[in-house]
N, C-alpha and C positions, 0 to 999 in steps of 0.2 A: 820673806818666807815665814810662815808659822814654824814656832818655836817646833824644837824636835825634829823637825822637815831634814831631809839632807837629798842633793841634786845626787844623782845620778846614771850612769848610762843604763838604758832599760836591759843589756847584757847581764850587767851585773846584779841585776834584781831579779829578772829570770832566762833562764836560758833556755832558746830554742832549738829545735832540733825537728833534722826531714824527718818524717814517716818513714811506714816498712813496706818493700813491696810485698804485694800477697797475691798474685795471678788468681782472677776468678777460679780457674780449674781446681785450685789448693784448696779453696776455701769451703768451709765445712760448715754447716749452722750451729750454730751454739747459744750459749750464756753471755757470751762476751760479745759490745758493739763494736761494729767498724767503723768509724769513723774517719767520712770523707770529706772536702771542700765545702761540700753543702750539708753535712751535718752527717746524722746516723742515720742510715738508710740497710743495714744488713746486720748478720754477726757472725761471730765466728768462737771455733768449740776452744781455742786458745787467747790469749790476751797477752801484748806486747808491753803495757804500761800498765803499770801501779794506779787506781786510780784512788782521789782525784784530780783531774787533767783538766788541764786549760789546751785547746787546739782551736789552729786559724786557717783558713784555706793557701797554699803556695801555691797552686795553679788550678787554673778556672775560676771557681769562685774565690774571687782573693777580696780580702778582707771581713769576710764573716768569722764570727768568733764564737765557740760552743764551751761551756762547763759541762765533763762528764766526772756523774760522782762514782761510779764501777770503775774498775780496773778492763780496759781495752785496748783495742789495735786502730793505732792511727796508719792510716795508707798513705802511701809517697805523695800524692798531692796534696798534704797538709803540712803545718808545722803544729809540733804538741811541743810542753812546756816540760824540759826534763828534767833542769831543778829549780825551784822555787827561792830557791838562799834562803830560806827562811821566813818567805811571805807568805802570808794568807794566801792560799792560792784563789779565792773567789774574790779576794783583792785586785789579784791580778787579773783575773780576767774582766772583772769593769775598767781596769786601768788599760789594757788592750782594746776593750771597744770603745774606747773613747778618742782612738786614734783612725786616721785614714790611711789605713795599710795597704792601698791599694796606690799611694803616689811611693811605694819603697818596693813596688816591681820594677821588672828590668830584662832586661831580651827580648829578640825579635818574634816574631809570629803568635806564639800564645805566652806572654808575659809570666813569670815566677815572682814571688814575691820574696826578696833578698834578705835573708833574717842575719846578715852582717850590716843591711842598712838599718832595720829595725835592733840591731845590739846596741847602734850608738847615739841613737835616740837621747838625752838628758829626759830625765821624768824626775818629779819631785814624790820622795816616799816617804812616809811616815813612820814612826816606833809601829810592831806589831799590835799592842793595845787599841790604837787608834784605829789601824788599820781594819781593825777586827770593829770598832762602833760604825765606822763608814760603810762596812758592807751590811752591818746589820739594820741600818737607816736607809741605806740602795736598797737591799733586797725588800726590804719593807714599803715602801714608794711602787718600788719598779710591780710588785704585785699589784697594786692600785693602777697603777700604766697598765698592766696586762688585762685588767680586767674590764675599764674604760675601754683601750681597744675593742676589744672583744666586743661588747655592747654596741659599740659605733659599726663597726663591722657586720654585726648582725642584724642590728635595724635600717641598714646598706641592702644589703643582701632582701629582707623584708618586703624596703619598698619597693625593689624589683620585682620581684615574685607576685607580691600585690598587683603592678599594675599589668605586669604578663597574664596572668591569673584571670582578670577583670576581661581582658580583651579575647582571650581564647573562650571564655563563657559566654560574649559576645554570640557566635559563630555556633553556640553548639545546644544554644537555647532560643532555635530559628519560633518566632511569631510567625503572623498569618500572613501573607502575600508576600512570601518569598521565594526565591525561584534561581536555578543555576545555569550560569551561562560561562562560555568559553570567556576567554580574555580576544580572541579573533571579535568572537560575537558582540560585545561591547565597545569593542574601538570604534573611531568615526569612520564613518564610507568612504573617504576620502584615499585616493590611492599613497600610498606608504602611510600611514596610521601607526604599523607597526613597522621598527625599522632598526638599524642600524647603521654604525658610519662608515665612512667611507675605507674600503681595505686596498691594500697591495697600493699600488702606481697613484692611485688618486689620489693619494694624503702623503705626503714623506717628511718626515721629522726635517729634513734640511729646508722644509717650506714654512715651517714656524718662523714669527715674526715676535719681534719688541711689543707690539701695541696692532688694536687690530680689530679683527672677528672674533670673539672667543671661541675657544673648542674645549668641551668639557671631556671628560675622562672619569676613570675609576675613583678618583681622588673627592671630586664633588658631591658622589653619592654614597660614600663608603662607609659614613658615618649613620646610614640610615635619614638621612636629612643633608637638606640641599646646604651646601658650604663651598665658599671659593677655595680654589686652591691654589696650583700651580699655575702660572702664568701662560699659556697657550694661545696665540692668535696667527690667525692668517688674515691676507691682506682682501682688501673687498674685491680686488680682481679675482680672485680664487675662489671667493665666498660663491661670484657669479656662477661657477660652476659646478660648487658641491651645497647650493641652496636648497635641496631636498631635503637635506641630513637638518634644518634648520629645528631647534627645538622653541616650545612655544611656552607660555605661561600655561602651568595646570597638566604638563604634561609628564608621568609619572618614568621614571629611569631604572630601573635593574640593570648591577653588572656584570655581564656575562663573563668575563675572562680575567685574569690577575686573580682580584678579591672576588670570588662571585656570591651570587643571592642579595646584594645591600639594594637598598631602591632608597629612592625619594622622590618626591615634585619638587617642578622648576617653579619656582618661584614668580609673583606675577610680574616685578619689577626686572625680569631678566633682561639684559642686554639682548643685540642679535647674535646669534651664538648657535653654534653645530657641535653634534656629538661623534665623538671618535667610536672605532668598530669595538671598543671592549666595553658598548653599553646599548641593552636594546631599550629605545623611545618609544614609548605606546601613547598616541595619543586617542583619549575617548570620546564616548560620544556620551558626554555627561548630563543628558535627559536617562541613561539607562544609568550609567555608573560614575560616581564622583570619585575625582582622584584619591580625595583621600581615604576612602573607601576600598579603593583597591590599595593601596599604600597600607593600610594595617591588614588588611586580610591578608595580602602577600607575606607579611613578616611576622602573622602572628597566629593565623589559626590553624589549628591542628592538622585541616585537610588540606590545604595549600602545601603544609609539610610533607604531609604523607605522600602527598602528587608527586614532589619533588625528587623525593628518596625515591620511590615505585620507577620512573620514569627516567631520571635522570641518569649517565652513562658516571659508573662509578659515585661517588658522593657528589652529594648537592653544590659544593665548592670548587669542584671539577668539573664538572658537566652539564650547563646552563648553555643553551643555547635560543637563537629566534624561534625557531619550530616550536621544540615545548614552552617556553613561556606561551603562544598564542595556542596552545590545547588545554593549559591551567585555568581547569575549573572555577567560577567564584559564583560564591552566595550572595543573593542579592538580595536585599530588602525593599520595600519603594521609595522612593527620593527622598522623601520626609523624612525616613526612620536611619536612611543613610548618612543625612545631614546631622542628626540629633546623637546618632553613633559617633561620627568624626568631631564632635562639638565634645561630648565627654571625653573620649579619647585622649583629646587636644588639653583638656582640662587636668586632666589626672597625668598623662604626662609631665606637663608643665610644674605640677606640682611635686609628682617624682623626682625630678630636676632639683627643683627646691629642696628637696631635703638631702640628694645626692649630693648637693655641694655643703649645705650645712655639716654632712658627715665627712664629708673632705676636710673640710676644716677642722672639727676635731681630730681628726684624722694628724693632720698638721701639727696643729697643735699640740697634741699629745707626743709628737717626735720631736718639738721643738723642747716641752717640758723636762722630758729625758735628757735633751740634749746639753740643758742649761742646768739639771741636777749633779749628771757627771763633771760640768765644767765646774762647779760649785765643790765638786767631792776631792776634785785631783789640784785643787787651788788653796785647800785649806781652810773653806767657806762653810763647811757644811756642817751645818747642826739638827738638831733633833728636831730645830722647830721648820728647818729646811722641807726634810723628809717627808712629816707628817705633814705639812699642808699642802706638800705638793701628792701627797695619797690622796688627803682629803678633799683636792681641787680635781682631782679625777674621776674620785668617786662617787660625789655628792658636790661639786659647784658649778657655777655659772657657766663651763668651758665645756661641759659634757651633757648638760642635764639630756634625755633623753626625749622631751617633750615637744622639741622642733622651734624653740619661741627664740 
């Protein structure tokens, strides 16, 4: 242990204590926050603690940690810090979040988190002096974190918008030889085109097998694109019987019940395989409409929405059934300019991806930084040259740049 260090039980370095009840009906708006499990969210015209306070969630949100610099009312689902012994208290509160306070809950049904298991914690603490260089090198970093975040988050956010953006202006800057047709009216002639699986007595979960037929479900298309899921099959004597429900490559899925409105195509490598009743299978007649043409119009143009909302029984996520999907209107362009649509699409997507997981990663990253700052800060490691380069790695290095390379 660095010199000056001394163990002790996290009790004695600060003491915690429940909240106050305060019944919504009492409470009054004011000056003063309340503060609950998930932070501040109200106020009230009185204050229960002197601030400033360190508080942590005891039930529901357990384990979040909040610095409030006013004097406030912490509510019984929290714990607030009622004496400091003499620490920094913005010590203490990175000394708190550097802990998983969420394995020192305890009781059945909605867990509390036990602030006699968190008093006898051992944490190593430092002379107040130091204590006081550590937070002023955290907070100085942690604002570098906050503001990388931020950037990462909102060039997230961005390339969404962008390629949403791109695709609704699709749809609403119709050229010439365009024309609208039902989703009936584009299907192929073939009878069940448009369908659903099998319900009641024909299908029963106790006829699901190990290895089999597939049967897709909610799960495969719920992501907006086709993905295996759960493991579903019947046996090929059953298959003999509900072979209508059978889906083909190229054949586009909305689902109707559970999660509704998600669509995708099956893909063209699809096994033999049937769809269960919580998804309608529309197969086209793709000299008029290409799947994947109806696949982004479905999910992204403005009228397709509007159909939905207009028509639909309750909101769009409740009330999707066969009927209205096959009276959903779509914009058609001629095959050419539908293909050239789903080829951009395809592309700008894909590339959205790219940059979606790029930001993930800083995303990551940037929690792992923090996370290895604080293990640096409460170990005795941490120096000025710690702090700053871990600011300056957020704000300006290789781990964040903004430029997508």
């Amino acid at each position: 242990m660095k010199k000056g260090w001394e163990t002790k039980r996290l009790g004695d370095v600060a003491t915690l204590q429940r909240g106050f009840d305060l019944p919504t009906q009492d409470r009054v708006a004011g000056e003063f926050p309340l503060v609950t499990s998930s932070g501040i969210n109200d106020t009230h015209h009185k204050y229960a603690v002197r601030g400033p306070g360190v508080v942590t969630g005891r039930s529901g949100s357990i384990g979040n940690v909040f610095f409030v610099e006013e004097d406030f009312w912490p509510l019984n689902t929290v714990l607030y810090v009622k004496n400091f012994n003499g620490n920094d208290p913005r010590f203490i509160f990175h000394l708190l979040k550097q802990f998983d306070l969420q394995r020192f809950a305890s009781g059945t049904g909605v867990p509390t988190l036990n602030r006699n298991f968190v008093h006898d914690e051992l944490v190593s603490i430092p002379p107040l002096p130091e204590q006081r260089r550590i937070v002023g090198i955290l907070d100085e970093a942690f604002d570098g974190l906050a503001t990388a975040t931020a950037n990462a988050e909102k060039n997230l956010r961005n390339a969404r918008a962008l390629f949403e953006s791109h695709l609704q202006s699709v749809f609403t800057q119709r050229g010439k030889g365009w024309v609208e047709k039902t989703v009936k009216e584009i299907a192929a002639s073939a009878k069940g085109s448009i369908r659903t699986g099998p319900f009641g007595s024909q299908l029963l979960h106790s006829e699901f097998v190990d290895e089999g037929i597939a049967v897709l479900g909610i799960d495969n298309a719920v992501a907006n694109e086709f993905r295996w899921g759960k493991n579903r099959f019947i046996t090929p004597e059953k298959y003999l019987q509900l072979e209508r429900y059978t889906v083909h490559p190229g054949d586009v899925l909305i689902t109707i019940m559970g999660t509704c409105g998600r669509c995708a195509i099956v893909p063209d490598d699809i096994p033999t395989a049937i769809n269960t009743k919580h998804i309608c299978c529309i197969t086209l007649d793709q000299t008029i409409c290409l799947p994947g043409h109806l696949h982004i119009y479905f999910l992204h143009s403005l009228q397709s929405q509007a159909f939905l909302v207009k028509h639909a029984k309750g909101a769009i996520m409740a009330g999707l059934n066969m009927g209205l999907i096959q009276e959903l209107p779509v914009m058609l362009p001629p095959i050419g300019v539908q293909a050239e649509i789903v080829k951009a699409a395809n592309a700008l997507r894909e590339e959205t991806q790219r940059l979606e997981s790029i930001y993930q990663h800083k995303l990551a990253a940037l929690g792992e930084l923090k996370k290895s700052l604080l293990h640096q800060a409460f170990n005795g490691e941490l120096t000025g040259d710690n702090g700053q380069l871990t600011k300056d790695n957020a704000r300006n290095g290789e781990l964040i740049r903004d430029n997508g390379q």
